[in-house]
N, C-alpha and C positions, 0 to 999 in steps of 0.2 A: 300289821303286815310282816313285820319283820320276827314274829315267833311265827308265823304261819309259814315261813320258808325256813324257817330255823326248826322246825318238824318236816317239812316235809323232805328236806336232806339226811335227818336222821332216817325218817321212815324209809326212806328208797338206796341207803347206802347198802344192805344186803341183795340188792339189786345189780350189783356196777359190774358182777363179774358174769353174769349171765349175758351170753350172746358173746359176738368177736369181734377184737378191735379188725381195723381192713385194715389186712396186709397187703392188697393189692397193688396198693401204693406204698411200696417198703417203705417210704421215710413215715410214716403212719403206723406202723406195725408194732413201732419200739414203744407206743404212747400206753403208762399203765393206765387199762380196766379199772383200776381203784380212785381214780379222778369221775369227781364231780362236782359243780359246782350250777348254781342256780340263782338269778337278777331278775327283778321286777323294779320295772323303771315304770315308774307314777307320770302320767299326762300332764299333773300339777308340777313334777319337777320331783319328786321322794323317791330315793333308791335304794332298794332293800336286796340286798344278798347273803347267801351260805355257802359254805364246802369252798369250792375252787373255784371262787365266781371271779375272780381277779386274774388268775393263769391264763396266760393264751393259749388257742388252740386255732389249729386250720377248721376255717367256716365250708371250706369249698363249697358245695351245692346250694346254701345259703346265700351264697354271694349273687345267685339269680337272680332272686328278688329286687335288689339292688340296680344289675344292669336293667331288667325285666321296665323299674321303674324312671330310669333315666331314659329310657330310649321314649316311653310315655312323655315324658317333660317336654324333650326336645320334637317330638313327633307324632302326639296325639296318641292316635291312634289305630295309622297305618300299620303296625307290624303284624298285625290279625290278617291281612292279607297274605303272609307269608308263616302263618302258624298258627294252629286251630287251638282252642281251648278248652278241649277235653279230656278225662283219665284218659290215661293210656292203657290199664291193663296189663300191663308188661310191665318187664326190668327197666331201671331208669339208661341201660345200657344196649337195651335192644335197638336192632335194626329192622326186624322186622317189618315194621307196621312205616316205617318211610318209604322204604321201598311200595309198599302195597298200595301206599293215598300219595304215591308220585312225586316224592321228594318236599312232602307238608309236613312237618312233625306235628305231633299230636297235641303237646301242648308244652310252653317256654320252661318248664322245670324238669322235663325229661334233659339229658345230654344234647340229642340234638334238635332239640328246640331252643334250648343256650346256645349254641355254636348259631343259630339264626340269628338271636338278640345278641349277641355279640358282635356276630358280624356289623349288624344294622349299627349299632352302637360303634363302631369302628369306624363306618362312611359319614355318623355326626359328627365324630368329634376327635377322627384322628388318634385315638390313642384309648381304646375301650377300658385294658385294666387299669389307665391312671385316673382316668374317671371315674370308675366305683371306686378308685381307692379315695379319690379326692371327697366324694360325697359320705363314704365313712370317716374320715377326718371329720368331717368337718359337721357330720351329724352326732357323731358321736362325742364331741369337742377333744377328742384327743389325735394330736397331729403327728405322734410316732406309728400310726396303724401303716401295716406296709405289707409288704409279700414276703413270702419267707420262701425264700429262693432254692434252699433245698428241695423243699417239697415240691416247687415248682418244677426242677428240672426233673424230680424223681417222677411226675407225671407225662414230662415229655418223652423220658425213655421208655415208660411202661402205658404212653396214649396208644395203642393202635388201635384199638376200638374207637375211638373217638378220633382220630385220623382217617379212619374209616368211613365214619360217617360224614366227615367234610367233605369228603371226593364226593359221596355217596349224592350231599346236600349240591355240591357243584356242577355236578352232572344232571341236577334238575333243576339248573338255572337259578338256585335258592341261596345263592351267595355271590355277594356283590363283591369282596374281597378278594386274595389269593389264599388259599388255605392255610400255608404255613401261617401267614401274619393273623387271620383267625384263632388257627388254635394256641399260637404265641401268647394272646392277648384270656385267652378263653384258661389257660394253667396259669397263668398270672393272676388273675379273678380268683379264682378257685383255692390257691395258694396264700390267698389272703390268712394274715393271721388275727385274733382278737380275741380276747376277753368278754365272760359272761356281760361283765357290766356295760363293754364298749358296744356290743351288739345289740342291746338292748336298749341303749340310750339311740342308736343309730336308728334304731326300725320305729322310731315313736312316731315318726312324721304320719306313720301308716294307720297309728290309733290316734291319732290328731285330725283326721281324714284329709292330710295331707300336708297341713302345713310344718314347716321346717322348724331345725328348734332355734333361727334366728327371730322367729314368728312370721316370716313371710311364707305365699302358698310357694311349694314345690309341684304338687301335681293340684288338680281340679279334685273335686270331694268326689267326684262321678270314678274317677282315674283311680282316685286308692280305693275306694269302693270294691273296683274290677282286680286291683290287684289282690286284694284281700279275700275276693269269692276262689280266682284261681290259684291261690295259698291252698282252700282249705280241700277244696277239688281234685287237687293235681297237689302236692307240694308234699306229702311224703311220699308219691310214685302208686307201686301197687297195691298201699298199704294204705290210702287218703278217707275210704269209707272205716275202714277200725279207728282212725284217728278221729274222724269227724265224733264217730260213735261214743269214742272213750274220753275224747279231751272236750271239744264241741266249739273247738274256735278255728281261725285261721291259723294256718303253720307251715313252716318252711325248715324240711331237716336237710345234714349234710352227713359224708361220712367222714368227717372226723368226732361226730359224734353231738353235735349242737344240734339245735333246735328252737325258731325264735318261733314264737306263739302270740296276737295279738287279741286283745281283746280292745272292741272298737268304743272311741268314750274316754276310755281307763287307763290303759297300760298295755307294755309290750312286754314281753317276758322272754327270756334266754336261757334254756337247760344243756349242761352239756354233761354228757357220760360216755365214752370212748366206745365201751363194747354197745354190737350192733346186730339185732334182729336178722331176720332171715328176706326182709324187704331194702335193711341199710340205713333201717331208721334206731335210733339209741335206744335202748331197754329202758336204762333207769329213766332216760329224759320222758319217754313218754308217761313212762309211771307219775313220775314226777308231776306234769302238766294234768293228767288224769286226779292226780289227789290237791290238785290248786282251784282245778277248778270245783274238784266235789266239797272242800273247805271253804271257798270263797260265794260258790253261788254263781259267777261270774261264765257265762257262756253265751255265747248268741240265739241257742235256742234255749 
């Protein structure tokens, strides 16, 4: 394993500057193109890394998964009442299609279907983003994982779209919160920071079919199941049928440029490369997962 990521970061490092980092989020702007780095964390415990698999980076979009999956722990699976489960189609940033299906988001990896699991996550447990930070700590065994508060704020000044859409969501009764302490909780998540290897030691629980890496279950095998089908669905945006097509596993991108990929059984995998596609999914990352799994064999279909 570890010469099979130890080529395929050679292979895909003429890749890193194709596409653009998002500067939408200026504290994200400054981050070079020429980073990458790529972890396979082994089910049995073997972790294999190259490139910049140690450097943190903001997860943002990634970090759904995580609340996506704690709000399942604590609450089955109610929140499907307030969020449907399919592509959407659109930018992960559109409003369109809320407005149109009456304040439903189309499905919990778009923007504002986060801003719903968040919120729901806010009314368990009082404190959303300390909560997926506490369950990355604490799945990934490393206890400095935190927010990186820059970024955070640089998303609070530059949310209006996403401010948007929490009125947008409150105005159809789809938020049990006040909006500010949602999207408070929702740039904190988002802002998380972490390393290839910590992310990937964190999302094992999901190719475990659930259980923790204390070895107790976290969710039901049925619960990571669902979260794993709506990874591969939904979880790069409008871009999740190319993904399916060229990688063939479950996957959750962000734009800082990560991408965790599970394969169920086996391992979880973590790519990150800064510059980003025209959907917001990382160029090299998915090249990357595309030549892991054509060398490994290792796909669900």
């Amino acid at each position: 394993m570890q010469g099979i990521v130890d080529g395929i970061a050679a292979h895909v490092a003429p890749l890193c500057r194709q596409g653009q980092v998002a500067s939408y989020i200026p504290s994200l702007g400054g981050v070079s193109p020429d980073n990458f780095g790529i972890c396979v964390a082994m089910a049995d415990g073997g972790v294999y890394g190259a490139g910049d698999w140690q450097v943190p980076f903001s997860i943002q979009s990634i970090s759904k998964v995580f609340s996506l999956a704690l709000v399942m722990s604590y609450d089955y699976d109610s929140i499907w009442k307030r969020v449907f489960r399919e592509p959407s189609g659109t930018p992960f940033n559109s409003m369109v299609q809320l407005e149109a299906d009456h304040g439903i988001p189309r499905n919990p990896f778009i923007n504002a279907g986060a801003l719903v699991v968040t919120d729901r996550l806010l009314t368990l447990t009082g404190d959303a983003a300390a909560s997926v930070r506490g369950l990355l700590r604490q799945e990934s065994g490393n206890p400095a994982v935190d927010v990186d508060a820059v970024v955070a704020a640089s998303e609070a000044d530059h949310g209006h779209r996403n401010a948007s859409m929490a009125h947008l969501l409150a105005s159809y009764g789809n938020l049990e919160n006040p909006v500010d302490e949602v999207l408070d909780n929702y740039f904190k998540q988002c802002a998380l920071e972490m390393c290839c290897e910590d992310l990937a030691k964190a999302s094992l629980f999901l190719a475990r079919h659930g259980v923790a890496a204390g070895g107790t279950p976290f969710l039901a095998p049925n619960q990571s199941k669902r979260v794993n089908a709506v990874m591969l669905t939904c979880g790069t945006y409008d871009a999740a049928g190319e993904f399916a097509y060229r990688v063939g596993l479950p996957g959750k991108s962000g734009v800082g440029g990560g991408i965790v990929a599970i394969v169920p059984g086996r391992c979880a995998i973590t790519v990150w490369g800064p510059a980003l596609g025209p959907n917001g999914n990382s160029v090299a990352g998915i090249a990357a997962l595309d030549e892991f799994t054509t060398r490994t064999g290792w796909s669900i279909f």
